[in-house]
C-alpha beads as a LAMMPS data file, in Angstrom:
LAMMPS data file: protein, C-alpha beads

130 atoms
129 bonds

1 atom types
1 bond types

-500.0 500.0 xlo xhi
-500.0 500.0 ylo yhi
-500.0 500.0 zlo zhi

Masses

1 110.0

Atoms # bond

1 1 1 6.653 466.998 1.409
2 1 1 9.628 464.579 0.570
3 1 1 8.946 462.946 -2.537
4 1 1 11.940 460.614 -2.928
5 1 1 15.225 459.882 -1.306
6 1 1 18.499 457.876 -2.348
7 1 1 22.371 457.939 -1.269
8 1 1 25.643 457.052 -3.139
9 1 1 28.581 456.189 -1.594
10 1 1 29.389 459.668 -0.450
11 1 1 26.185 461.746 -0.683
12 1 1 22.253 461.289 0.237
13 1 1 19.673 463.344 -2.043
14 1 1 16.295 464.229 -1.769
15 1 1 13.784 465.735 -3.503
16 1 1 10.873 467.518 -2.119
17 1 1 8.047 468.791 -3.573
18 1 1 5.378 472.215 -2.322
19 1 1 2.905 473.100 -4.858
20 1 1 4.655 473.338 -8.678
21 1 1 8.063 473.799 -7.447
22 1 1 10.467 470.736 -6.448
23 1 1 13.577 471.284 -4.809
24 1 1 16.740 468.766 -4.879
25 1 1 18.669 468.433 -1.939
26 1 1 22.104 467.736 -1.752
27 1 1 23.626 466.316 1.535
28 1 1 20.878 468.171 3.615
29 1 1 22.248 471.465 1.229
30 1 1 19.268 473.077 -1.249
31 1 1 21.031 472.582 -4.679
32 1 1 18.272 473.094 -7.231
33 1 1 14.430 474.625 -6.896
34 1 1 12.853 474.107 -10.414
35 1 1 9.231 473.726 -11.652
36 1 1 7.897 470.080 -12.984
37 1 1 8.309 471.139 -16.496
38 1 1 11.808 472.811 -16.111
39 1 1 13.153 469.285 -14.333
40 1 1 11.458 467.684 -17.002
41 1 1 13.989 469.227 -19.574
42 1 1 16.706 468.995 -17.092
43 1 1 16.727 465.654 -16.550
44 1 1 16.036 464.803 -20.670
45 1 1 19.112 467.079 -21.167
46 1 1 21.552 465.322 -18.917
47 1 1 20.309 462.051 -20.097
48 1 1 20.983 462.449 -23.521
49 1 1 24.095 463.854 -22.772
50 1 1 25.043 461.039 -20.730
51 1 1 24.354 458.565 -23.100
52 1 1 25.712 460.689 -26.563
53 1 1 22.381 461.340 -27.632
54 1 1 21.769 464.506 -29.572
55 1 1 19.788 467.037 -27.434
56 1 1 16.908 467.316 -29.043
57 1 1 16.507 463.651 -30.515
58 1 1 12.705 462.698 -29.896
59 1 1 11.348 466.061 -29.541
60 1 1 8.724 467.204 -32.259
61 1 1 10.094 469.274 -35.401
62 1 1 8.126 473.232 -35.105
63 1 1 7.409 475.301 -38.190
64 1 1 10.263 477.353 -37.563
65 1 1 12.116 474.701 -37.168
66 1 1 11.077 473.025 -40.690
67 1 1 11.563 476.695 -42.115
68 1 1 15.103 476.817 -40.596
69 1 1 16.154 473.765 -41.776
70 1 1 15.325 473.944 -45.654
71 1 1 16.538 477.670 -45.389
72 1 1 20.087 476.095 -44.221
73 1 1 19.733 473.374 -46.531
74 1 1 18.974 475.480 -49.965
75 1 1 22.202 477.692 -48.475
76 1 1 24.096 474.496 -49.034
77 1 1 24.857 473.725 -45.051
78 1 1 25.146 469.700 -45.411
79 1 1 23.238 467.189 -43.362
80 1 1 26.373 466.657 -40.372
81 1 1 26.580 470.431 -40.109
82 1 1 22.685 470.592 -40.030
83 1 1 22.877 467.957 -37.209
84 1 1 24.912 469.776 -35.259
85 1 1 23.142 473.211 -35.103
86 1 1 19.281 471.510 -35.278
87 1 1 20.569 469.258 -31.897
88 1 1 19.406 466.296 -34.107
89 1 1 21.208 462.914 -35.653
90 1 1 21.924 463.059 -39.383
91 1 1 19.798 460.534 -40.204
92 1 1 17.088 462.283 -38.389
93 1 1 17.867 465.399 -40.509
94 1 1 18.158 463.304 -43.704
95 1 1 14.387 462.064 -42.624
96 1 1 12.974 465.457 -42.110
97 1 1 14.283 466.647 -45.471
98 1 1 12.705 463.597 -46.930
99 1 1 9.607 464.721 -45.712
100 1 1 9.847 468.037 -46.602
101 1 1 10.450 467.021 -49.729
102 1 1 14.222 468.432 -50.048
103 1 1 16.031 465.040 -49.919
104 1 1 14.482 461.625 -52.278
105 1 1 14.252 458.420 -50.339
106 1 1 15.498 455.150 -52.338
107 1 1 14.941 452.254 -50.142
108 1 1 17.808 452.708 -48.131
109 1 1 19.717 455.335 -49.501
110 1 1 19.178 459.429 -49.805
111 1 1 19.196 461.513 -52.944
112 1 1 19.298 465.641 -53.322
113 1 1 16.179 466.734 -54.869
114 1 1 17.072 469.471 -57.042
115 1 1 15.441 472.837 -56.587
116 1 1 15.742 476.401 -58.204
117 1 1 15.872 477.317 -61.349
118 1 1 18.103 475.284 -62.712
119 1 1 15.972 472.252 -61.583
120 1 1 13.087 473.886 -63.064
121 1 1 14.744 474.729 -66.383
122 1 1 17.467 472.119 -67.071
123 1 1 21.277 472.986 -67.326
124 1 1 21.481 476.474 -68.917
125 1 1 24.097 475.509 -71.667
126 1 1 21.361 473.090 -73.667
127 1 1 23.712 469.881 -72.854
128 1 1 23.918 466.926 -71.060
129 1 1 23.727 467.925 -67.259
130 1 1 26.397 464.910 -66.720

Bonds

1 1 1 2
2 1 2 3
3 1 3 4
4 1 4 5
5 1 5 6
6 1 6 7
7 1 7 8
8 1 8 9
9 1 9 10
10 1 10 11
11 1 11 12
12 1 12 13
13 1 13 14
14 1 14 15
15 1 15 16
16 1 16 17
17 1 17 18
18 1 18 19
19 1 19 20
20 1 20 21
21 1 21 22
22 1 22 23
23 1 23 24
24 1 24 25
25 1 25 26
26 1 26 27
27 1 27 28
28 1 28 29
29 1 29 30
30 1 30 31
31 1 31 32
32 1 32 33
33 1 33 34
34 1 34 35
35 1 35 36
36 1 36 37
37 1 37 38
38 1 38 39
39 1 39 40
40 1 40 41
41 1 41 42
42 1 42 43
43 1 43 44
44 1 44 45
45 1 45 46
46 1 46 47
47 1 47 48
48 1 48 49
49 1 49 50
50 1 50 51
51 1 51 52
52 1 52 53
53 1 53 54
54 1 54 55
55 1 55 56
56 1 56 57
57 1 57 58
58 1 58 59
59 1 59 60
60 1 60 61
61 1 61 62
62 1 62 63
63 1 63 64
64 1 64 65
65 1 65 66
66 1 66 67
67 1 67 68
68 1 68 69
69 1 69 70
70 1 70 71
71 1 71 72
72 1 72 73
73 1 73 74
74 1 74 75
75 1 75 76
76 1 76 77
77 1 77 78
78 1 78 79
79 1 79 80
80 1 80 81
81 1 81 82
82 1 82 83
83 1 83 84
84 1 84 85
85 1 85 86
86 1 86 87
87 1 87 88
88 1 88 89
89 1 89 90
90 1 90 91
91 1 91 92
92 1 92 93
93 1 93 94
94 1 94 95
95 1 95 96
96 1 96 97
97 1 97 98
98 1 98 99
99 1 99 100
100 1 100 101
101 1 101 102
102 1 102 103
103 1 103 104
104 1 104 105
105 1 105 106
106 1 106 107
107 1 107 108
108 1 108 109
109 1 109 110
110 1 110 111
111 1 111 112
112 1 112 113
113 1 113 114
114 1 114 115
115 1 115 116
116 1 116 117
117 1 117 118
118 1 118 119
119 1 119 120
120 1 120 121
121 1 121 122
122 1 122 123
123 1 123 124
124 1 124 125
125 1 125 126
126 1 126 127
127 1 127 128
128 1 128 129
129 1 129 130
């Protein structure tokens, strides 16, 4: 069953859809037979690509994911390089470390919150940590 149709100047496209699968058509031509879910992330991909949107901007963060991310952090990766490799903005990054509790929130700007043992213990040498 034919689910939708439009045409640009050169091309007409349709889509079609038989049980779960949908298949795009390209000038009469089959050019893609995907499930509901996989178009869903096909079409989320190319539009945040389109519009310079990190890939996975508005998805929700996973365990793994929150695991990942302090692991990289404590290893000293900073937030841009973080961005990159998470598919997230830096200040989405900087948020999620905020809420894990490995970044400090002050009202508009973002402070390390120190961790290990020096955190725990002061500075080693007994003296001003300044």
């Amino acid at each position: 069953m034919i689910v939708s149709i439009w045409s640009s100047e050169t091309r007409t496209f349709s889509l079609e859809r038989e049980g779960e699968r949908t298949t795009l058509r390209v000038a009469g031509k089959r050019a893609l037979v995907a499930t509901t879910d996989e178009l869903d992330a096909l079409v989320r991909h190319l539009n945040h690509v389109l519009h310079g949107r990190p890939l996975r901007a508005g998805l929700a963060w996973s365990p793994e994911d929150d695991t990942a991310l302090a692991a990289a952090f404590d290893d000293g990766a900073p937030p841009s390089d973080l961005a990159e490799q998470f598919g997230r903005s830096i200040s989405a990054i900087e948020a999620r470390l905020v809420r894990l509790g490995l970044m400090a929130d002050h009202g508009g700007w973002r402070a390390f919150v120190p961790r290990g043992p020096a955190a725990r213990n002061g500075p080693s040498d007994g003296g001003d940590p300044g």
